[in-house]
Each structure stands twice: as structure tokens, then as C-alpha cells.
N, C-alpha and C positions, 0 to 999 in steps of 0.2 A: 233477793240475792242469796240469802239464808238458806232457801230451800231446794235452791239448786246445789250449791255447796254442800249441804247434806245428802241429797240424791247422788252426787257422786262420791260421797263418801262411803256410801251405805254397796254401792252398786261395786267401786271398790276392793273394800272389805269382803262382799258377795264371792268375787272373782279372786282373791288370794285366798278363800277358805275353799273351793272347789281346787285351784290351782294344787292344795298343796293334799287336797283328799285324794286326788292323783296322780300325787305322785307317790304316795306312801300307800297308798294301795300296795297289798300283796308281800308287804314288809311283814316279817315275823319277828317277835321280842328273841331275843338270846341272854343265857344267863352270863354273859361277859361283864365283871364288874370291877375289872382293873383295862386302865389303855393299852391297846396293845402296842403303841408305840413307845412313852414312857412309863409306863408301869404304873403311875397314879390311878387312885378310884377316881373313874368315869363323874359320880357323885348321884345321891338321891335323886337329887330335883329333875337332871338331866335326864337316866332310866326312866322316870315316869315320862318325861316328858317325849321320848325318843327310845323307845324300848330297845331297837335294832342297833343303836350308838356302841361304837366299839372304839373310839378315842375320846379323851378328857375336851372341855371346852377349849382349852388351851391348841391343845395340837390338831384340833379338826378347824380352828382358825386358822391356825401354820398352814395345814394342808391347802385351806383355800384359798391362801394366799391373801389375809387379810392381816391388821395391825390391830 
């Protein structure tokens, strides 16, 4: 049962890492390093990880309508 449960784990994973290579395709980084909503820095961790991010963790939550 092990290995069916990791075959769809694996297949998965497979499928969110392609998912998400297309949709950030054609994104370019920006030197924006304060939110443009409330002014706070964006933050390190975030730019690397989201070069094109232009709100802090905080208000790109807000915006998607998440708690």
C-alpha cells in the first residue's frame, strides 16, 4: 500500500512543480523592495523566493482573501 501512496505522492509533487513552472513563466524580478500597499519591506526570504512580489506576506494574504 506504501507504494502506491508514494507513487501518488511523487506524481503529485511532479504536477505542482510543473503547475507552478507555468505559471511563472515570463515573470520578471523588479527592484520593488517596500509593499506597495503598506509600505513595509516585502522581506529577504520572500524576493528570493518571488522576485516579481510587490506586497509584504501580510497584504498579498489580505488580497487573496485568506486569514
Amino acid at each position: 500500500m506504501g507504494d502506491i501512496i508514494d507513487r501518488a505522492n511523487l506524481e503529485t509533487d511532479a504536477w505542482t512543480a510543473e503547475r507552478i513552472r507555468q505559471t511563472t513563466k515570463g515573470q520578471t524580478p523588479n527592484d520593488i523592495s517596500d509593499c506597495v500597499v503598506c509600505g513595509e519591506p516585502i522581506g529577504e526570504k520572500r524576493k528570493q523566493a518571488l522576485p516579481w512580489a510587490v506586497r509584504c506576506i501580510n497584504c498579498q494574504t489580505a488580497k487573496e482573501g485568506k486569514k
